[in-house]
Backbone as XML, in Angstrom:
<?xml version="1.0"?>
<chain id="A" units="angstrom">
  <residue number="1" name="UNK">
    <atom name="N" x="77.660" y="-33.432" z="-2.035"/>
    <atom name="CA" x="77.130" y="-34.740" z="-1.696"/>
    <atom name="C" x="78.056" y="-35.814" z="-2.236"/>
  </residue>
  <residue number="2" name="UNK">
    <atom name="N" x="77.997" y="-36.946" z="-1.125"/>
    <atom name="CA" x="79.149" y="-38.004" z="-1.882"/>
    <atom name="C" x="77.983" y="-38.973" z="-3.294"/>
  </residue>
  <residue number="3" name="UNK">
    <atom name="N" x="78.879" y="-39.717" z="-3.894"/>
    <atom name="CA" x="78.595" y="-40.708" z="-4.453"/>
    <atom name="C" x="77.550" y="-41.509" z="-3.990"/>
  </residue>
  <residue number="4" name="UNK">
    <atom name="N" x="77.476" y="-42.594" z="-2.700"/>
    <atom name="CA" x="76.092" y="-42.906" z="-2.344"/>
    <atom name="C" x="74.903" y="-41.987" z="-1.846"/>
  </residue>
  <residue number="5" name="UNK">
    <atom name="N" x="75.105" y="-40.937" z="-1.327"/>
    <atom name="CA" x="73.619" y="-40.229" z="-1.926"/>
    <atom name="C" x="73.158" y="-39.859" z="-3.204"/>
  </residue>
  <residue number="6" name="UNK">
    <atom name="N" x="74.018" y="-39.479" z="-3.926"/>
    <atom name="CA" x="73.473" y="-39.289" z="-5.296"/>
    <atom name="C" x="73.313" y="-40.410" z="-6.065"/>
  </residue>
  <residue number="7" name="UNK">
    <atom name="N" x="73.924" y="-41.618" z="-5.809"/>
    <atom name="CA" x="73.365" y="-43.020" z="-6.697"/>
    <atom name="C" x="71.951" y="-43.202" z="-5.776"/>
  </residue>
  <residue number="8" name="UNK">
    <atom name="N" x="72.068" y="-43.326" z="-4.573"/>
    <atom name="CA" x="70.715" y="-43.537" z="-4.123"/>
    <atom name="C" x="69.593" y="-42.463" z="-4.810"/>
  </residue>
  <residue number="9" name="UNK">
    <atom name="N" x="69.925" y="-41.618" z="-4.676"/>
    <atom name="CA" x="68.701" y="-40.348" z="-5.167"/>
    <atom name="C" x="68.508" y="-40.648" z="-6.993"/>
  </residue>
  <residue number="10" name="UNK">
    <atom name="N" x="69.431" y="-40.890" z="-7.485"/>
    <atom name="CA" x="69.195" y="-41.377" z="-8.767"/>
    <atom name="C" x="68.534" y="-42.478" z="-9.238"/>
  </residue>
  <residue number="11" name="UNK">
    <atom name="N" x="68.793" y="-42.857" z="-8.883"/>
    <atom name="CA" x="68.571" y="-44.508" z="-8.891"/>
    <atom name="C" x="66.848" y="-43.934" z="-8.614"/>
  </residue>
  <residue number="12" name="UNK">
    <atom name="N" x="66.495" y="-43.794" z="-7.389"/>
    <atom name="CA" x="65.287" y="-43.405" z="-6.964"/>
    <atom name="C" x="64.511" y="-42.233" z="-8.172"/>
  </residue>
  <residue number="13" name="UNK">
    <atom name="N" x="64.755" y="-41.517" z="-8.189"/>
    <atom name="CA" x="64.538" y="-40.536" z="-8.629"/>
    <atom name="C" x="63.739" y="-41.443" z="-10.722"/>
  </residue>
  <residue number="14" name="UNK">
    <atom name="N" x="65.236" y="-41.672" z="-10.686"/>
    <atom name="CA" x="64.837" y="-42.654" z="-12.451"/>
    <atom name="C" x="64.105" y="-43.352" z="-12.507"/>
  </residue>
  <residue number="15" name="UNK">
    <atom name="N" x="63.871" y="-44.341" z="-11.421"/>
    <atom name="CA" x="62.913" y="-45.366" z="-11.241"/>
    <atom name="C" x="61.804" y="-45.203" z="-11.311"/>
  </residue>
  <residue number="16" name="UNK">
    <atom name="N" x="61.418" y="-43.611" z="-10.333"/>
    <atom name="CA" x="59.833" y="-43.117" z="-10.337"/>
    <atom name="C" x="59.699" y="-42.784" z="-11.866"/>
  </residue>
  <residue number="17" name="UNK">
    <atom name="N" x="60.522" y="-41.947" z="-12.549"/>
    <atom name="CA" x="59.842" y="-41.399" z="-14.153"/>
    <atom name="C" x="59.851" y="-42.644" z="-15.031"/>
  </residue>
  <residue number="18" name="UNK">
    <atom name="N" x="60.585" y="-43.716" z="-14.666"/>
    <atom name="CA" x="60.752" y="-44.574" z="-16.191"/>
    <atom name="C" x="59.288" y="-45.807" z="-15.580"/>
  </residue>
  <residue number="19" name="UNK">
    <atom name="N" x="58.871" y="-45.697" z="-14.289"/>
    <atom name="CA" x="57.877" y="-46.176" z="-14.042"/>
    <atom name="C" x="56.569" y="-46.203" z="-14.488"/>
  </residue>
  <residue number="20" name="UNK">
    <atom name="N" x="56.719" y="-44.864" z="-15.114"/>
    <atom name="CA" x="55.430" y="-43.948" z="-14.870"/>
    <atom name="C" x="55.081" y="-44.666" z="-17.048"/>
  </residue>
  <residue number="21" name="UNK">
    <atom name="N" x="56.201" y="-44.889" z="-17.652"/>
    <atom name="CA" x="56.361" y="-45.167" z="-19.088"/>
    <atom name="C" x="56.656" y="-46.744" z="-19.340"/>
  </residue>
  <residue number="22" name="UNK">
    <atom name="N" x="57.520" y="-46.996" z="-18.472"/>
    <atom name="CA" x="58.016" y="-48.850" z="-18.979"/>
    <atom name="C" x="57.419" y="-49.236" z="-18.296"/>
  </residue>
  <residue number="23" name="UNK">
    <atom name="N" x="57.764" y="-50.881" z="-18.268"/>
    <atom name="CA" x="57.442" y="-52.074" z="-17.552"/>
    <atom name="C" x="57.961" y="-51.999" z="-16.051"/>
  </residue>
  <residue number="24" name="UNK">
    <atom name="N" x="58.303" y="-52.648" z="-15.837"/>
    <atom name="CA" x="58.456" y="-53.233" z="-14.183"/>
    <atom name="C" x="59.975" y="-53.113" z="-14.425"/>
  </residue>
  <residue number="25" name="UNK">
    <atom name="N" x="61.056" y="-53.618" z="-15.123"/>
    <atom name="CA" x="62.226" y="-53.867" z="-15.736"/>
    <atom name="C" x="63.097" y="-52.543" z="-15.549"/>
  </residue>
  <residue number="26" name="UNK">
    <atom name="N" x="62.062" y="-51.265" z="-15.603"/>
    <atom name="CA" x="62.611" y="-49.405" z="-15.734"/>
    <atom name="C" x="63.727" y="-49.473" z="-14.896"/>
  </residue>
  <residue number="27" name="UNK">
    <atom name="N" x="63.319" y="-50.335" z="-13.752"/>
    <atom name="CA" x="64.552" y="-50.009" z="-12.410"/>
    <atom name="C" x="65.603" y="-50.268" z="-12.450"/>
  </residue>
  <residue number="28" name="UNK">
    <atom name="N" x="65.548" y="-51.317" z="-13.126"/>
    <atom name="CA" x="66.885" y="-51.618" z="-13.745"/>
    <atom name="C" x="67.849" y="-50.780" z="-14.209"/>
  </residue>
  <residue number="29" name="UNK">
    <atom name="N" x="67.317" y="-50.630" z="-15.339"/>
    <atom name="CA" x="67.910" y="-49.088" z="-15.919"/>
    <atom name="C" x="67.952" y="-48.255" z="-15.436"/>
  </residue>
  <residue number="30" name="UNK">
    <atom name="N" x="67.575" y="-47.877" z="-14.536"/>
    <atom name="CA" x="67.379" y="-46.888" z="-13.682"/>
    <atom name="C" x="68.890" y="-47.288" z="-12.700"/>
  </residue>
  <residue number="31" name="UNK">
    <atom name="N" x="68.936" y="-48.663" z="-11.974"/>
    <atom name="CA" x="69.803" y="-48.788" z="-11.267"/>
    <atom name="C" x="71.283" y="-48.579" z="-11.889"/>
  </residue>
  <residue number="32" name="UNK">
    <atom name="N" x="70.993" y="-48.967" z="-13.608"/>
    <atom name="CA" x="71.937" y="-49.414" z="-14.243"/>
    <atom name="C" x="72.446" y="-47.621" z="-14.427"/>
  </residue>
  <residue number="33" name="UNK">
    <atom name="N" x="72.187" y="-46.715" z="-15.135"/>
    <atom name="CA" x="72.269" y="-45.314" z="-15.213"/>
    <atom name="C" x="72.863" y="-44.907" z="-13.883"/>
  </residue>
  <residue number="34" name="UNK">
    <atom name="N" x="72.698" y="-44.892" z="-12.792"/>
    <atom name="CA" x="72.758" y="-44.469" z="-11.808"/>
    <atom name="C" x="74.486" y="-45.085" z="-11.542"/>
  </residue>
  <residue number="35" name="UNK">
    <atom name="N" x="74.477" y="-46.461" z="-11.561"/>
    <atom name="CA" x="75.872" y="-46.995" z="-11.357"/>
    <atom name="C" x="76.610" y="-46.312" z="-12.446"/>
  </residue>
  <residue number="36" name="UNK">
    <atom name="N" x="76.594" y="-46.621" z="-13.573"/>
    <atom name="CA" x="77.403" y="-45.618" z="-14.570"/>
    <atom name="C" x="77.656" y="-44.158" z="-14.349"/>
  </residue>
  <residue number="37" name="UNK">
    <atom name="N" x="77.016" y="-43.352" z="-13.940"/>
    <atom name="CA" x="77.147" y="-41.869" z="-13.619"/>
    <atom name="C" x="78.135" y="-41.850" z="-11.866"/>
  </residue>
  <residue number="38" name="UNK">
    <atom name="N" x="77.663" y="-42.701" z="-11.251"/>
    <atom name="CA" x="77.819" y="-42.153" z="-10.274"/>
    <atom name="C" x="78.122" y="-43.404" z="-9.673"/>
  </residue>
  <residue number="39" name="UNK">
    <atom name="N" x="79.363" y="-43.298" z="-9.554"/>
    <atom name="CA" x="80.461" y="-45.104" z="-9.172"/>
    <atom name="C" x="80.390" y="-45.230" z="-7.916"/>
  </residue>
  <residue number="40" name="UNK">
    <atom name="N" x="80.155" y="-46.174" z="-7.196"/>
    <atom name="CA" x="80.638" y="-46.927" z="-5.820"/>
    <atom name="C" x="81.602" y="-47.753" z="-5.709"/>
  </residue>
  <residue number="41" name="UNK">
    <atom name="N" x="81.847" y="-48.400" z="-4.594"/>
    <atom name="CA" x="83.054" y="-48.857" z="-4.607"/>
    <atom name="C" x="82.807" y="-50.430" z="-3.282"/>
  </residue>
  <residue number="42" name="UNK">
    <atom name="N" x="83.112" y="-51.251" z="-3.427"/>
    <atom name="CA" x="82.929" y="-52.537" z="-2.672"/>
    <atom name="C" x="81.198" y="-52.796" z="-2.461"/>
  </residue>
  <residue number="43" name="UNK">
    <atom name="N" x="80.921" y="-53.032" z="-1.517"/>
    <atom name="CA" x="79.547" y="-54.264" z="-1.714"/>
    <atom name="C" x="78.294" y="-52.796" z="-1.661"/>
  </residue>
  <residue number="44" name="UNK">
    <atom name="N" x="79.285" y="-51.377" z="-1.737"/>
    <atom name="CA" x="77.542" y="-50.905" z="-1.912"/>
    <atom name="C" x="77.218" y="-50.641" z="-3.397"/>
  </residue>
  <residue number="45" name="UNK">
    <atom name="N" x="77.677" y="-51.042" z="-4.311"/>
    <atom name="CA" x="77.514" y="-51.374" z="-5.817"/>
    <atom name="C" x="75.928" y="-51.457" z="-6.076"/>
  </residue>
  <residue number="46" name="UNK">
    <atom name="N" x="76.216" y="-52.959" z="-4.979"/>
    <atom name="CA" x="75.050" y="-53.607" z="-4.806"/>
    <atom name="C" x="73.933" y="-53.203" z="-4.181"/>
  </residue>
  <residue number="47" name="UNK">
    <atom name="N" x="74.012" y="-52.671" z="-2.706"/>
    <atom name="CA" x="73.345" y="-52.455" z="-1.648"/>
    <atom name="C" x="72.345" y="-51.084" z="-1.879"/>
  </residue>
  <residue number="48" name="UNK">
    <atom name="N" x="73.271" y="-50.404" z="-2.614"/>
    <atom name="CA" x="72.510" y="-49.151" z="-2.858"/>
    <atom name="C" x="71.538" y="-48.620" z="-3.684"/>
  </residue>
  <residue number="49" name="UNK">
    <atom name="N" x="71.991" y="-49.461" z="-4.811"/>
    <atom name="CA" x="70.375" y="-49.686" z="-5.764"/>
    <atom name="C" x="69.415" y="-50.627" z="-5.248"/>
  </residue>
  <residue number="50" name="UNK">
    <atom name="N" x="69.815" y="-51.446" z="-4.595"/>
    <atom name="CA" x="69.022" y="-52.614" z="-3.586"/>
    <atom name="C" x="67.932" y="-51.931" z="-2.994"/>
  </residue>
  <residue number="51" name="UNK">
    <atom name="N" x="68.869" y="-50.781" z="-2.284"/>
    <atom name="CA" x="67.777" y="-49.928" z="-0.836"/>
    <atom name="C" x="66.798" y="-49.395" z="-1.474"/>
  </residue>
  <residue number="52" name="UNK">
    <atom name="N" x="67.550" y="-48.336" z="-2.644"/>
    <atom name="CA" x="66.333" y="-47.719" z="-2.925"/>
    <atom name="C" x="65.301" y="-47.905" z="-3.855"/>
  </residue>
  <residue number="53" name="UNK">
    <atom name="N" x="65.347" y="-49.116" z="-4.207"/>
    <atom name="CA" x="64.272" y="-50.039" z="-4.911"/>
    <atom name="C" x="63.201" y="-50.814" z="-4.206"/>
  </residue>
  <residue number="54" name="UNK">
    <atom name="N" x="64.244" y="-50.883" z="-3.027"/>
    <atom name="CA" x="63.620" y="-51.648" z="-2.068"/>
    <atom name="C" x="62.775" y="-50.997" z="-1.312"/>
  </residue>
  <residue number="55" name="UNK">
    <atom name="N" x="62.580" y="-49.843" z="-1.124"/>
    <atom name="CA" x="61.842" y="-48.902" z="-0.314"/>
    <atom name="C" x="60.842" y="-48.293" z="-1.593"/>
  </residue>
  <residue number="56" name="UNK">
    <atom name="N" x="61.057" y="-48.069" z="-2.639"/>
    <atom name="CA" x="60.466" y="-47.679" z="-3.865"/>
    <atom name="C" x="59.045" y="-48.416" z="-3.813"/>
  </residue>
  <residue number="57" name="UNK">
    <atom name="N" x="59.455" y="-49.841" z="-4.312"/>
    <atom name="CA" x="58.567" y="-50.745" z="-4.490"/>
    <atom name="C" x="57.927" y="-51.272" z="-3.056"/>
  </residue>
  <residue number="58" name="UNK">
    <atom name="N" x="58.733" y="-50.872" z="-1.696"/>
    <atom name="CA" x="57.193" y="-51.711" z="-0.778"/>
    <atom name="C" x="56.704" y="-50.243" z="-0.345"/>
  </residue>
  <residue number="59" name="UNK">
    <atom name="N" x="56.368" y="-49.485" z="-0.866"/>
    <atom name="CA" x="55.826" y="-47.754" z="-0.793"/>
    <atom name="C" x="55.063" y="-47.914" z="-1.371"/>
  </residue>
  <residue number="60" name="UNK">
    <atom name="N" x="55.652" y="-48.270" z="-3.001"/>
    <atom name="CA" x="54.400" y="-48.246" z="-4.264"/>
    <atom name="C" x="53.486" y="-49.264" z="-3.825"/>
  </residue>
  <residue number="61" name="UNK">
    <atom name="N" x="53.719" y="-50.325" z="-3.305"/>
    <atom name="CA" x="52.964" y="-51.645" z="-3.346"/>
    <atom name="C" x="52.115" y="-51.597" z="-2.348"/>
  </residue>
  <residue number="62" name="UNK">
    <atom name="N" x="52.769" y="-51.011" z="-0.775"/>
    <atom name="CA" x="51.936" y="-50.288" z="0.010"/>
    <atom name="C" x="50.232" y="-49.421" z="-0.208"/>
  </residue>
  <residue number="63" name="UNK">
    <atom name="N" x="50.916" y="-48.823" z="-0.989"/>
    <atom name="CA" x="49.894" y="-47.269" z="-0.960"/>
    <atom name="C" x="48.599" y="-48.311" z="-2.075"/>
  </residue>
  <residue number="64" name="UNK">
    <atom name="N" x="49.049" y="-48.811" z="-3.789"/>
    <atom name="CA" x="48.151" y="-49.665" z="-4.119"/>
    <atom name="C" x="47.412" y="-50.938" z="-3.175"/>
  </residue>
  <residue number="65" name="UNK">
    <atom name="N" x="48.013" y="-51.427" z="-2.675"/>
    <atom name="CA" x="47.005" y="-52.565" z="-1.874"/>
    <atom name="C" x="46.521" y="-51.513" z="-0.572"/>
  </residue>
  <residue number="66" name="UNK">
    <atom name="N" x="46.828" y="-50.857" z="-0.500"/>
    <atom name="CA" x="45.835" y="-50.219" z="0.738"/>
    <atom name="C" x="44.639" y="-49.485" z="0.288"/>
  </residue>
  <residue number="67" name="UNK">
    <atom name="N" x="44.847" y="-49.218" z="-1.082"/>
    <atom name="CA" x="43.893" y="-48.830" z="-1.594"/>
    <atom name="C" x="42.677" y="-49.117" z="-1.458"/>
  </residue>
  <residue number="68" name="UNK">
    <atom name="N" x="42.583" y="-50.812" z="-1.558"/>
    <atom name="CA" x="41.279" y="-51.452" z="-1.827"/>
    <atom name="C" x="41.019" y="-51.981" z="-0.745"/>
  </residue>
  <residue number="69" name="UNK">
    <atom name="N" x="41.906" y="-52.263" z="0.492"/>
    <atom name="CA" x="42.071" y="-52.971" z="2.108"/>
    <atom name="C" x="42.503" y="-54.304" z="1.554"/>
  </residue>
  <residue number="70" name="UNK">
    <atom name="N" x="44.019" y="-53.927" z="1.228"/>
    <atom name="CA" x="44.798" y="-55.318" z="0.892"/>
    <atom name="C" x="43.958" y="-56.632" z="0.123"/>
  </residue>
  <residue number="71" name="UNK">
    <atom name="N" x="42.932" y="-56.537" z="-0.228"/>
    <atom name="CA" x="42.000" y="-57.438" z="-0.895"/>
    <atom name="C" x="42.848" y="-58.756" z="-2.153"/>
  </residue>
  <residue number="72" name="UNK">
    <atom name="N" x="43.395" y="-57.917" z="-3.059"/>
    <atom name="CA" x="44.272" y="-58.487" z="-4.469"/>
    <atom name="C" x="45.568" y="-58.892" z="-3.476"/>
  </residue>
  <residue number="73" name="UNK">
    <atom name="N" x="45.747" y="-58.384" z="-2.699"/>
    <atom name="CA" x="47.371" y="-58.824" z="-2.145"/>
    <atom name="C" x="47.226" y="-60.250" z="-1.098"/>
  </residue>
  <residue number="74" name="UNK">
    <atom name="N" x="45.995" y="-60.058" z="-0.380"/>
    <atom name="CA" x="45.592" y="-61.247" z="0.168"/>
    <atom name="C" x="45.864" y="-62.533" z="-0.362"/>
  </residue>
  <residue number="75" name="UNK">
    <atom name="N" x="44.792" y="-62.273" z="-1.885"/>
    <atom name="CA" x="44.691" y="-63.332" z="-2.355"/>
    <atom name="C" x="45.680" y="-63.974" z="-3.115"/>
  </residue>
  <residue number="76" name="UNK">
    <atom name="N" x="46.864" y="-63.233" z="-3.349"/>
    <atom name="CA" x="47.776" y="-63.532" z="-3.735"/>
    <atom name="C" x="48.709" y="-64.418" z="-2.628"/>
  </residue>
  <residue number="77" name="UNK">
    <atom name="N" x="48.961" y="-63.620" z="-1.811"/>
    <atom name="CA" x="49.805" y="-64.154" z="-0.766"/>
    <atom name="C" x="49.338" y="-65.159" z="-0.044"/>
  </residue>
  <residue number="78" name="UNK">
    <atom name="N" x="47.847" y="-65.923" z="-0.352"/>
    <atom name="CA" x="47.480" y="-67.774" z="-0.322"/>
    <atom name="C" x="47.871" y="-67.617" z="-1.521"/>
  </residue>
  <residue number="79" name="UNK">
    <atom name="N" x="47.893" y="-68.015" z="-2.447"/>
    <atom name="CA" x="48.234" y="-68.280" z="-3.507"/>
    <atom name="C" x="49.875" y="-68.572" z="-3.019"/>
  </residue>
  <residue number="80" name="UNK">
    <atom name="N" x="50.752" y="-67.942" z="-3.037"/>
    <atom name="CA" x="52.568" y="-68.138" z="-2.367"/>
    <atom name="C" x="51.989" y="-68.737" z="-1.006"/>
  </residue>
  <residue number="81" name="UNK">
    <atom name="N" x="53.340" y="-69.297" z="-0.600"/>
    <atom name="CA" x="53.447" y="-70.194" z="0.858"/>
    <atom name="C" x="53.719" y="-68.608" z="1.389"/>
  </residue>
  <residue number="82" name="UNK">
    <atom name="N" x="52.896" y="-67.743" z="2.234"/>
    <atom name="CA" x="53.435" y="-66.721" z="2.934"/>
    <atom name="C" x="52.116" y="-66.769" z="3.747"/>
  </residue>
  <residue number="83" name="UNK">
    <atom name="N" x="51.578" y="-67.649" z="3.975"/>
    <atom name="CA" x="50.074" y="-67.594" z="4.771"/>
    <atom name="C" x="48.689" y="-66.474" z="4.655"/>
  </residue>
  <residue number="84" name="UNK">
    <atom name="N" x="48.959" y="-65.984" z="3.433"/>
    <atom name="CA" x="48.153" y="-65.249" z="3.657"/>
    <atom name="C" x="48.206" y="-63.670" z="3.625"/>
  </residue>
  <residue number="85" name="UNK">
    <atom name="N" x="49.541" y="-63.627" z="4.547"/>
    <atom name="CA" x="49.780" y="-62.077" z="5.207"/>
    <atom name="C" x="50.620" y="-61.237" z="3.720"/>
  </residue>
  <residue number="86" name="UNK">
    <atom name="N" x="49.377" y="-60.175" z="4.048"/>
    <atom name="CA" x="49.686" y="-59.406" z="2.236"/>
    <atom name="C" x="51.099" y="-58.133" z="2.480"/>
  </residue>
  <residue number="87" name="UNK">
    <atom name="N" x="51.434" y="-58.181" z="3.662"/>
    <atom name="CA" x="52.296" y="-57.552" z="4.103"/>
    <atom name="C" x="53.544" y="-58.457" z="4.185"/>
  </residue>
  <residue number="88" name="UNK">
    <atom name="N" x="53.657" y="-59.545" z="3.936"/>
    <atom name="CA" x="55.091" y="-60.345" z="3.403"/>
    <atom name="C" x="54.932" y="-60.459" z="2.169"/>
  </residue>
  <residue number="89" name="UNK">
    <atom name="N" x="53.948" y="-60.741" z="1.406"/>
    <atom name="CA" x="54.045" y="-60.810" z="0.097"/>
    <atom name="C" x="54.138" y="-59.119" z="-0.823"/>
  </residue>
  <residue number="90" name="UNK">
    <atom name="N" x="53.797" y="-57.967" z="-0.085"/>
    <atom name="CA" x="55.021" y="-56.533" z="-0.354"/>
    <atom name="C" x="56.286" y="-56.679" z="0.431"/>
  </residue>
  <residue number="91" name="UNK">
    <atom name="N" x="56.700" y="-57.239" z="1.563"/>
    <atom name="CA" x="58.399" y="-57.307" z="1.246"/>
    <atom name="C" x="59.083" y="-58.415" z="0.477"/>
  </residue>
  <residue number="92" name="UNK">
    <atom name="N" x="58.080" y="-59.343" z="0.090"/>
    <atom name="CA" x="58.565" y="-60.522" z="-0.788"/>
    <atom name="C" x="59.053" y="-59.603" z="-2.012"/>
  </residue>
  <residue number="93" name="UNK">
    <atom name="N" x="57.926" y="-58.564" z="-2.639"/>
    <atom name="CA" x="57.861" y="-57.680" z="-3.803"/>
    <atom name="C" x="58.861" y="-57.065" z="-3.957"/>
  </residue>
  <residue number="94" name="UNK">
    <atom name="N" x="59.237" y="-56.233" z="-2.445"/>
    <atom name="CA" x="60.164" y="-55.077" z="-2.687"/>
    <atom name="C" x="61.345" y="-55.768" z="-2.801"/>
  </residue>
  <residue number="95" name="UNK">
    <atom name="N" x="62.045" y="-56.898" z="-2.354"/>
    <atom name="CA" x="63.028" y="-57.819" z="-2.256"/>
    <atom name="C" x="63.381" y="-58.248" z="-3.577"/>
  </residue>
  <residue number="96" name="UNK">
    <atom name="N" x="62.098" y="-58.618" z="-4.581"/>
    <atom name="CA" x="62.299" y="-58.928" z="-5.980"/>
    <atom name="C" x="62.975" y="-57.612" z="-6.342"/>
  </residue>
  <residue number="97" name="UNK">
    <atom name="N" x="62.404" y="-56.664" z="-6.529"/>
    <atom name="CA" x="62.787" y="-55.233" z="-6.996"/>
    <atom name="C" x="63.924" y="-54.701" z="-6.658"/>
  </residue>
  <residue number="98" name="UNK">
    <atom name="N" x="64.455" y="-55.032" z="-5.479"/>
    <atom name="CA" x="65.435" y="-54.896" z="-5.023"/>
    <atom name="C" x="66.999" y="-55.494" z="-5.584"/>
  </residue>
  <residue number="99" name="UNK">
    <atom name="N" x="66.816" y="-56.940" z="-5.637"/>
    <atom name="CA" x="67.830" y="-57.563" z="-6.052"/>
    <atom name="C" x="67.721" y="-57.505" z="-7.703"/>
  </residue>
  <residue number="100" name="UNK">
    <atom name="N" x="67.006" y="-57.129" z="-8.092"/>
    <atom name="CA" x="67.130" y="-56.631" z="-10.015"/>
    <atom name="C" x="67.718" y="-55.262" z="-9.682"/>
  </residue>
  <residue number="101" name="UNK">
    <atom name="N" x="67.775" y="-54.333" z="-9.456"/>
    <atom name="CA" x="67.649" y="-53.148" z="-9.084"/>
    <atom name="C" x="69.573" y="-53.554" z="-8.517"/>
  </residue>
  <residue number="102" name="UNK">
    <atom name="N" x="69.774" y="-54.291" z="-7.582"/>
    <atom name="CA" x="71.376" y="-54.383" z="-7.442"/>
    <atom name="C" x="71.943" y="-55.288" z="-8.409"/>
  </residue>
  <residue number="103" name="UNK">
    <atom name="N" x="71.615" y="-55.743" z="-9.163"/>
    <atom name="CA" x="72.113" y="-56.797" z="-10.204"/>
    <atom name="C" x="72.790" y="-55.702" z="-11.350"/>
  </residue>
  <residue number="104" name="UNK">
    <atom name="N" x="71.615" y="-54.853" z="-11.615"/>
    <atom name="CA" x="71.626" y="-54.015" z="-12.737"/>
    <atom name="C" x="72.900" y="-53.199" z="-12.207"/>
  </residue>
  <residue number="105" name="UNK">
    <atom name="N" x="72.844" y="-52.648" z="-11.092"/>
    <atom name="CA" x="73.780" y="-51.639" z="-10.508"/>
    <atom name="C" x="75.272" y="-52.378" z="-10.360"/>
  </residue>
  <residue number="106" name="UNK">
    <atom name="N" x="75.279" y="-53.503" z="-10.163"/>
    <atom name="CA" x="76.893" y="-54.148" z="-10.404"/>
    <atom name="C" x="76.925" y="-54.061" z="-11.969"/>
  </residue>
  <residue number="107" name="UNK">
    <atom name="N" x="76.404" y="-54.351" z="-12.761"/>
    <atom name="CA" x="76.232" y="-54.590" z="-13.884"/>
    <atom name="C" x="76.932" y="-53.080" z="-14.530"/>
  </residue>
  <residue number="108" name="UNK">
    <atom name="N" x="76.135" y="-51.888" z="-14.559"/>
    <atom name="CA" x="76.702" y="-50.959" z="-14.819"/>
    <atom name="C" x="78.176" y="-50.608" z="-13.840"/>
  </residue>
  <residue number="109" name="UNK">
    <atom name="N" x="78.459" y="-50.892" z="-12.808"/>
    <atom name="CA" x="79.705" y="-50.664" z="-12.505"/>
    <atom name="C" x="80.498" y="-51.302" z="-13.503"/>
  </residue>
  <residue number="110" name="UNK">
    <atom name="N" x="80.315" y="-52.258" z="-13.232"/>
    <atom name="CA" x="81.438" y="-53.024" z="-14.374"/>
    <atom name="C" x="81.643" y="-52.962" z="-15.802"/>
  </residue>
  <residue number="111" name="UNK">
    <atom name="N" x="80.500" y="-52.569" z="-16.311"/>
    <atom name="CA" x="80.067" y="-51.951" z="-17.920"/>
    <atom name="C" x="81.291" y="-50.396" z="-18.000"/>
  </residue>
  <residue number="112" name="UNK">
    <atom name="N" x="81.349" y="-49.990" z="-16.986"/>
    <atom name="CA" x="81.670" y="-48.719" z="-16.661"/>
    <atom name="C" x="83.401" y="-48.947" z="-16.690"/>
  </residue>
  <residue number="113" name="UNK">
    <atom name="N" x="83.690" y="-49.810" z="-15.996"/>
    <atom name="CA" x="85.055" y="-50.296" z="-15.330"/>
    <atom name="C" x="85.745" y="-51.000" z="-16.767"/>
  </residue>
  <residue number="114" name="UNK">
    <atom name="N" x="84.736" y="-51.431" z="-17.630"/>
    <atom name="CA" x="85.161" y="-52.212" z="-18.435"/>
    <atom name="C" x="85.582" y="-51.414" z="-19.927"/>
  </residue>
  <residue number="115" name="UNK">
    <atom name="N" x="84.430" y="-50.456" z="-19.940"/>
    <atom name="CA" x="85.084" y="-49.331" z="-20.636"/>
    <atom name="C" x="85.944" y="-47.945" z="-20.561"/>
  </residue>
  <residue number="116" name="UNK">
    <atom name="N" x="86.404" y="-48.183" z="-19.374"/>
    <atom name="CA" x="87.550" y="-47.234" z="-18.995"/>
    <atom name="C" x="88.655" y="-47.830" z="-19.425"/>
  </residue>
  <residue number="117" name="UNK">
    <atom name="N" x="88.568" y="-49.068" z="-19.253"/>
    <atom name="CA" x="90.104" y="-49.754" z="-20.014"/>
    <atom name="C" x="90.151" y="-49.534" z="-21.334"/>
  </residue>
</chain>
């Protein structure tokens, strides 16, 4: 397997166990671990801890608000300018998760890049 499947599967993979123990923040580390082990190269640094955070979190966020018939997500999403619809306010979610999740993952590239020198 190349490099972006296994950062994706990592990345994924870390996110679910450090979920299950930390805060919201796990993915990070998760993204961040994943870039360090397992290097990319130009803008999927970014993209690839992005995806699979991004699919992570509107899954997780999914399956909880369907739980109850989107009820808590409703009322949230009046609460944000998103009208209402509790299904933009989970890709609003997964989008947050996402771009921490690629922040972290440039972050460890370069942590990585920086101690090879």
């Amino acid at each position: 397997m190349n490099n972006t499947i296994l950062n994706f599967l990592t990345t994924l993979v870390l996110a679910i166990i450090a979920s299950l123990f930390m805060p919201w923040w796990s993915v990070m580390l998760a993204a961040f671990l994943a870039a360090v082990f397992f290097s990319l190269k130009g803008i999927s640094v970014f993209f690839i801890p992005f995806l699979a955070i991004f699919i992570y979190w509107m899954v997780y966020a999914f399956l909880l608000s369907n739980t109850n018939d989107f009820t808590l997500a409703k009322k949230i999403a009046v609460l944000l300018p998103l009208g209402g619809n509790a299904y933009v306010l989970i890709l609003v979610t997964a989008a947050v998760g996402g771009i921490a999740a690629g922040v972290a993952g440039v972050f460890g590239k370069q942590c990585k890049d920086l101690l090879k020198k």
